[in-house]
N, C-alpha and C positions, 0 to 999 in steps of 0.2 A: 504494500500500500504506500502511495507516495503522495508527501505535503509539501508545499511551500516554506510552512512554519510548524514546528513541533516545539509548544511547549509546554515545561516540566516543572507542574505546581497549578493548583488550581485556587492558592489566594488572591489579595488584590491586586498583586503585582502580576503575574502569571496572567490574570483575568483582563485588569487591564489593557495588556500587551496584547491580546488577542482581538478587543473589540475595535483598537486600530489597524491589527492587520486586518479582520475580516473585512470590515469597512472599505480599505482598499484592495480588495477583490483577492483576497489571497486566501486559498486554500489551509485553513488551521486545523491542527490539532493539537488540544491539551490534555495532558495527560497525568492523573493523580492518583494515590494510594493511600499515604500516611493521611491520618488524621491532620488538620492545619490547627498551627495555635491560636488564631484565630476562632479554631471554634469554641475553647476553652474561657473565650472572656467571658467573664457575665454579662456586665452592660459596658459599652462604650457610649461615650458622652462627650467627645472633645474631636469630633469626625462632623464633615460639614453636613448639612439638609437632613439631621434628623433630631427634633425640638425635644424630645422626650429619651433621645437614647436610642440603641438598637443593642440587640445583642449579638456577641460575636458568629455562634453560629447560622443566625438569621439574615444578619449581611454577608456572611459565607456559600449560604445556600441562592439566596439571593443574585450574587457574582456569575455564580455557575449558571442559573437558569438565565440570569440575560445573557450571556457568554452566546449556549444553546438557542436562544429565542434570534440573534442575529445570524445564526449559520454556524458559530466554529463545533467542531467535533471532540462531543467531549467524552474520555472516556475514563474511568475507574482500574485502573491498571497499574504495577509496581513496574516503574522502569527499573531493571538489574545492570543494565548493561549502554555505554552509546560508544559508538564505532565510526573513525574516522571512513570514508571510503572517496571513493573518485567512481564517478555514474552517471555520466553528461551533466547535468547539473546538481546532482545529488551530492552532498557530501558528506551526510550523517545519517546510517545505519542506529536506530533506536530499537533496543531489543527491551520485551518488557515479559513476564510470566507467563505471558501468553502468545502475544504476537511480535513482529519484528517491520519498522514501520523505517522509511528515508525520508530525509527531508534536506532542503536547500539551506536551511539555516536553522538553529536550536536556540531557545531561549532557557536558561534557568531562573527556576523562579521558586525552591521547596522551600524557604525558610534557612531557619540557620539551626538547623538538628544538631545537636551535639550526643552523639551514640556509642560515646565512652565508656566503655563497663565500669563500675566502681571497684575495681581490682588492686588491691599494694601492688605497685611495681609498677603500674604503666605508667606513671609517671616519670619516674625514672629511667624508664629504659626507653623513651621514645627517641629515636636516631641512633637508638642501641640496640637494636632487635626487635621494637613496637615499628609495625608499619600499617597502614590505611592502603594500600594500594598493591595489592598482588599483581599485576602487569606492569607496578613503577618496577618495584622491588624482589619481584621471586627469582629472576637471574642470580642475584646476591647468594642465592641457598641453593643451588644446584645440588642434588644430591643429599642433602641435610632433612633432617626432622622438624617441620615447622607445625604451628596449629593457625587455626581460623577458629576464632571465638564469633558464636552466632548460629543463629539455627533454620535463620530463616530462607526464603529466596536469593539474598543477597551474600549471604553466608556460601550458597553451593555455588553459583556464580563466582567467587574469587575463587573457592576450592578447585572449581574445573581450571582456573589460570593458570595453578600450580601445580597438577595431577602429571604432566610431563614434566613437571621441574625438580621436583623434591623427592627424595626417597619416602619419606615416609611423613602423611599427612594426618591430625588429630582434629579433626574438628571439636569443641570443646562450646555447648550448649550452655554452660555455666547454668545448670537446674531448670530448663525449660525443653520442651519434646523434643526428640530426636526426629531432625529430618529424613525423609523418604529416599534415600541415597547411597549408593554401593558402589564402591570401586575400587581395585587389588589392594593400593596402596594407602587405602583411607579409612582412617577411625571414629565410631562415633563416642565421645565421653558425655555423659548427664551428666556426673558427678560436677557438685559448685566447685570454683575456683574461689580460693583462698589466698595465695600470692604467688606471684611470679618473683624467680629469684635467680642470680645472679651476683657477679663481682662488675667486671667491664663489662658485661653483655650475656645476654639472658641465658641460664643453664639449664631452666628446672621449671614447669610448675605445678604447685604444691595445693592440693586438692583438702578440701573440707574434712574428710576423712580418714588424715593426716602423712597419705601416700603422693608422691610426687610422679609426673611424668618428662624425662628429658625432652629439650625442644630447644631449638636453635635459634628462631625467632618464631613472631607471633605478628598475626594480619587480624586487625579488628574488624568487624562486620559483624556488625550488631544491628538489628531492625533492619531499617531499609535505608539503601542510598539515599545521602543527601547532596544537593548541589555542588558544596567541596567536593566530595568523594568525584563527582563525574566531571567538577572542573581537573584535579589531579592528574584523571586517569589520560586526560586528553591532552594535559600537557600545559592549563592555564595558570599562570600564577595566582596564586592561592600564601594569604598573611596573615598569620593568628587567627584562622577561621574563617578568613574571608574572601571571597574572590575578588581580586583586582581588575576593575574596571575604569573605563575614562570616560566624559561627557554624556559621549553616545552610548553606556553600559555595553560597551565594545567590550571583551576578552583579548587577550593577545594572540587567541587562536581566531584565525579568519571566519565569520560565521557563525559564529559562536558566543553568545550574548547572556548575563546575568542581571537579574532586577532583584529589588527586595532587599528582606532580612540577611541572605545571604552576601551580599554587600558591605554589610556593617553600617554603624553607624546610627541614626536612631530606628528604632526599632516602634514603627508607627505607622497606621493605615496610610496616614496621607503622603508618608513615604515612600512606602511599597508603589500605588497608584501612580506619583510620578514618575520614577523609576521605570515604572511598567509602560507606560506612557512614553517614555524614551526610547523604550529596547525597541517595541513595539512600533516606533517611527521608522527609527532607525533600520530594522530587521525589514522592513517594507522595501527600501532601494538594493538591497543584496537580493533581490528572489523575483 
């Protein structure tokens, strides 16, 4: 299936972005999964045209159905994956738990998820064996014992990056269901994680039940990708959480556009909206 615009998040940012490309005649889709924080406010009261307040998830829902009511394509989906490609005009491959979509140019827009396990150690060890990105970093481990914490879609997504790279892989659920997933060299552990341990670089980690399993490094993937995560994988600069953007919420990958929370900075509807409003303009002259 092939779009114009494929974007990822369906807050104000995300939503915005869409009602100007649809507007000028460009083929959208957006694409959502995780809950938005958004829906979690109670009332907001400091957002413009609404005298009495609105609540988060009813200006959320709201978004989406005008989104729908002008034409863009909205659909309920965990993007796991996005892929540079070369396609006549195509240049991003969006793979998601279900389907696998292209598009001329991608906008990010999930927020700014932070999907950190509360673990001893990863603090410590990040640039020491803690990585976020199994296609930055699994060359690093060739042959070695690494784990992916996480259980979910995005969890077997990294796993498959590294199933030709690593000797031997642990996926490590940290007390939540084990995924549907088999292959020679991969483990699945429930058992909780208690700390990861190490001197210069991670050796060990040391489970609730007071047994430990050696590991070489470790790839978080926890929940579901967040806009960092798929700015990283594709090579955008990415600061303290944030993706690096200019003016035009340009990325420094060609086509490739971030609005919103994921941005930094204040963290406010009428934020997100311009932002959106931006990428959304701008993403209109590339396609």
């Amino acid at each position: 299936m092939y779009y114009d615009i494929i974007i990822i998040g369906a807050g104000p940012a995300g939503i915005s972005a869409s009602l100007y490309a649809v507007r000028a005649n460009k083929k959208v889709l957006v694409l959502y999964d995780d809950k938005s924080s958004l829906e979690k406010t109670d009332k907001i009261e400091n957002y413009y045209g609404f005298e009495n307040g609105i609540s988060g998830k009813d200006l959320y829902k709201a978004g989406i159905k005008q989104a729908e009511n002008i034409g863009a394509y909205v659909k309920k989906e965990e993007v796991i994956k996005i892929e540079m490609i070369s396609e006549n005009d195509y240049n991003f491959l969006v793979n998601t738990s279900n389907n696998s979509y292209k598009s001329k140019v991608v906008i990010l827009s999930t927020g700014n998820k932070k999907n950190k396990p509360k673990i001893t150690g990863i603090d410590k060890f990040e640039g020491k064996g803690i990585s976020y990105c199994a296609i930055c970093d699994g060359f690093f481990y060739r042959n070695k014992d690494v784990a992916v914490i996480g259980s979910g879609n995005y969890a077997i997504s990294e796993t498959n990056d590294l199933i030709n790279i690593a000797k031997n892989i642990t996926i490590f659920t940290d007390g939540e269901e084990a995924p549907n997933f088999r292959a020679d060299n991969v483990k699945i552990e429930t058992r909780g994680i208690k700390e990861i341990i190490g001197n210069d670089k991670i050796e060990k980690v040391e489970l609730t039940d007071g047994t430990d399993i050696k590991v070489d490094g470790i790839f978080i993937a926890q929940g579901v990708a967040s806009s960092t995560d798929f700015a990283r994988k594709l090579g955008a600069l990415v600061k303290n959480d944030r993706i690096i953007v200019n003016d035009k919420m340009e990325t420094n990958i060609k086509n490739l556009y971030a609005c919103g929370d994921c941005t930094g900075g204040l963290f406010q509807v009428s934020k997100a909206v311009y932002e959106g409003t931006i990428a959304g303009l701008s993403a209109i002259r590339n396609c």
